[in-house]
ZAROTI-402165 format. One line per 3 residues: number of its first residue (from 0); their letters; for each residue x, y, z of N, C-alpha, C. Coordinates in Angstrom, 1 decimal, padded with zeros to 4 digits, m for minus. Layout:
BEGIN
NUM = A = X:Y:Z:X:Y:Z:X:Y:Z  ...
This chain:
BEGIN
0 = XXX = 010.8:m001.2:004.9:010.6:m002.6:005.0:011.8:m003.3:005.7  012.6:m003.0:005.3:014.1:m003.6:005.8:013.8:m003.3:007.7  013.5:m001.8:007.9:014.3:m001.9:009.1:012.6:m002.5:010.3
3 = XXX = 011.4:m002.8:009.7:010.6:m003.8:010.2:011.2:m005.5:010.2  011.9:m005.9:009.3:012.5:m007.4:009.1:013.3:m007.1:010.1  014.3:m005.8:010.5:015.0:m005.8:012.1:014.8:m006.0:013.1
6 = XXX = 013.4:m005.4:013.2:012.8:m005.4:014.6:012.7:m006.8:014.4  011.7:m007.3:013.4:011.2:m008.5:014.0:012.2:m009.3:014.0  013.4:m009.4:013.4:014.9:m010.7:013.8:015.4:m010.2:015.2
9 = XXX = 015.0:m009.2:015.6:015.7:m008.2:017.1:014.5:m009.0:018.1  013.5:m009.2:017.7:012.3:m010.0:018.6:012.6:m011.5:018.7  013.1:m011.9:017.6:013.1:m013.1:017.4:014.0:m013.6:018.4
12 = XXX = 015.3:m012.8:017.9:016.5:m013.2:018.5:016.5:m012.5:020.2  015.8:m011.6:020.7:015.3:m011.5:021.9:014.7:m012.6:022.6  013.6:m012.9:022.2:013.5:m014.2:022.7:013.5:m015.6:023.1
15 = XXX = 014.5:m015.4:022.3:015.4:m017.0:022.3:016.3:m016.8:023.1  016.3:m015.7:023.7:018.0:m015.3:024.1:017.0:m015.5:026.0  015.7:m015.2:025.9:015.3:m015.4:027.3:014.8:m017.0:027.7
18 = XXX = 014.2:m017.2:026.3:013.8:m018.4:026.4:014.4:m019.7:025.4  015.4:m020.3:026.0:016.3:m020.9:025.1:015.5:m022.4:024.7  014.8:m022.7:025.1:013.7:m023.8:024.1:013.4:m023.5:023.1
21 = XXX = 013.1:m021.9:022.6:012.8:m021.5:021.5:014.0:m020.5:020.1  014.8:m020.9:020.9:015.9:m020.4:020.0:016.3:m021.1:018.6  016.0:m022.0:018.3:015.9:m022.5:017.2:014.8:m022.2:016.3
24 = XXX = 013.7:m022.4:016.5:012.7:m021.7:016.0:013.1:m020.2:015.9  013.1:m019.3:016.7:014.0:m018.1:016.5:014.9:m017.8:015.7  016.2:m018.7:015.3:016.9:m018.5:014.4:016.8:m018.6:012.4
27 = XXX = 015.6:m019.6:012.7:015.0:m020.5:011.3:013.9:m018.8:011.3  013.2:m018.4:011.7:012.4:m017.2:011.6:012.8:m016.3:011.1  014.6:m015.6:011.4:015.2:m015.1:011.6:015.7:m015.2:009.5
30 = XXX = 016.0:m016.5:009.7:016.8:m016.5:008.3:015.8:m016.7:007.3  014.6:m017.2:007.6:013.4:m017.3:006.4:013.2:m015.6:006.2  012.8:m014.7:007.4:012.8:m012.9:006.9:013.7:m012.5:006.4
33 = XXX = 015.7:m012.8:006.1:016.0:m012.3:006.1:016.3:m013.0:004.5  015.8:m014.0:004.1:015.8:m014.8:003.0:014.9:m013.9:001.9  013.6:m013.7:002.2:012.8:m012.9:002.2:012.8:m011.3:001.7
36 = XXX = 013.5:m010.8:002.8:013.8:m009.5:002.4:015.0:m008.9:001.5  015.9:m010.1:001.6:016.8:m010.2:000.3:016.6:m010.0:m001.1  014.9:m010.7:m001.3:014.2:m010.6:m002.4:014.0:m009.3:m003.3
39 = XXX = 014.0:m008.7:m001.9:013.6:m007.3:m002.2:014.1:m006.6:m003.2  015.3:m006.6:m003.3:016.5:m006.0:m004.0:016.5:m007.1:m005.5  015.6:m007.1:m006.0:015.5:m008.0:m007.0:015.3:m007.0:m008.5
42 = XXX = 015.9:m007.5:m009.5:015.7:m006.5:m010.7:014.5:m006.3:m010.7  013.5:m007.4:m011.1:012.2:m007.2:m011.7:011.6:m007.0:m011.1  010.7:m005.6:m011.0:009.7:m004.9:m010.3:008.8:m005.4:m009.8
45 = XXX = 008.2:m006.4:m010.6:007.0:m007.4:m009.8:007.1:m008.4:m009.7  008.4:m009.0:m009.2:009.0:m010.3:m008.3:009.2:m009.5:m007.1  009.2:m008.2:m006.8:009.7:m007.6:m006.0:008.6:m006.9:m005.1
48 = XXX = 007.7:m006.6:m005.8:006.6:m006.7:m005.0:005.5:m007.9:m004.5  005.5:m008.8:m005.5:005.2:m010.2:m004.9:006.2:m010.6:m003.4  007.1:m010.4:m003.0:008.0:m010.6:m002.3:007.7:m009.5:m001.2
51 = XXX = 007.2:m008.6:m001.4:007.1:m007.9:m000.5:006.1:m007.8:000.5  004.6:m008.2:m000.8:003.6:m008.6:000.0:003.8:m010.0:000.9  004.3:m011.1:000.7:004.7:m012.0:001.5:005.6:m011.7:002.1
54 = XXX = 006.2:m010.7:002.8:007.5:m010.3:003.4:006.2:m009.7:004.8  005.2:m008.6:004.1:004.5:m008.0:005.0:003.5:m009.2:005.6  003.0:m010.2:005.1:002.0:m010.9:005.8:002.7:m011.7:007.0
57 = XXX = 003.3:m012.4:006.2:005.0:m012.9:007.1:004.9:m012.1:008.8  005.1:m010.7:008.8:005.4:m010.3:009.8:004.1:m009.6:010.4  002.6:m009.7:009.8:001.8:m009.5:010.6:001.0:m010.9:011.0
60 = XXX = 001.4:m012.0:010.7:000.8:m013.1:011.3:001.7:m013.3:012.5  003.3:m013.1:011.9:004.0:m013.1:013.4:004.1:m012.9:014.5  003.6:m011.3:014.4:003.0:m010.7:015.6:001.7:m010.6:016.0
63 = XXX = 001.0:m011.4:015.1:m000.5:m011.6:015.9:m000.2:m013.7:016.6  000.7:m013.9:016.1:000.6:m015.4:016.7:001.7:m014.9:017.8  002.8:m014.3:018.1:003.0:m013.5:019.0:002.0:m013.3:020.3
66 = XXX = 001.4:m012.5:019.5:000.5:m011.4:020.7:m000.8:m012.8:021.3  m001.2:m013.6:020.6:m001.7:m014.9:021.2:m001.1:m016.0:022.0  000.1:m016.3:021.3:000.7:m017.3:022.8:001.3:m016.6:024.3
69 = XXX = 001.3:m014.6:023.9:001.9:m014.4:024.7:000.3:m013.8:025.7  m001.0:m013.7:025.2:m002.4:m013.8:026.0:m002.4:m014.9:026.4  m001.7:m016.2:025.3:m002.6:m017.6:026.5:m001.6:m017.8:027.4
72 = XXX = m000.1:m017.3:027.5:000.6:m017.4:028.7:001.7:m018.8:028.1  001.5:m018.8:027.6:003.0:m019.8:026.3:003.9:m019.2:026.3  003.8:m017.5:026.5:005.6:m016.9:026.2:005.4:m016.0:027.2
């Protein structure tokens, strides 16, 4: 799980680094996963997986709203 919260901060921060209008948004993205995946490491077992499932949807809506602005030609 951790080294998926990479890639996608390594994407994030990839494309802000090309497209600097969206580097802010990028960064806030960046620290909400890494806010996130912090959770992880939590004593209680099912705070930890509550956190995890929102860690995982987190990063498949991102790459499907990703993979759409980058069809309609937005990115």
């Amino acid at each position: 799980m951790v080294a998926g919260v990479a890639l996608y901060i390594g994407l994030f921060i990839a494309q802000g680094a090309f497209m600097i209008s969206i580097l802010y948004a990028a960064i806030i993205g960046s620290l909400i996963l890494i806010g996130l995946a912090s959770r992880l490491f939590a004593s209680n077992e099912e705070q930890a997986k509550k956190y995890e499932m929102i860690l995982i949807w987190c990063c498949l809506l991102t790459f499907a709203i990703y993979g759409l602005l980058f069809a309609g030609g937005v990115i």
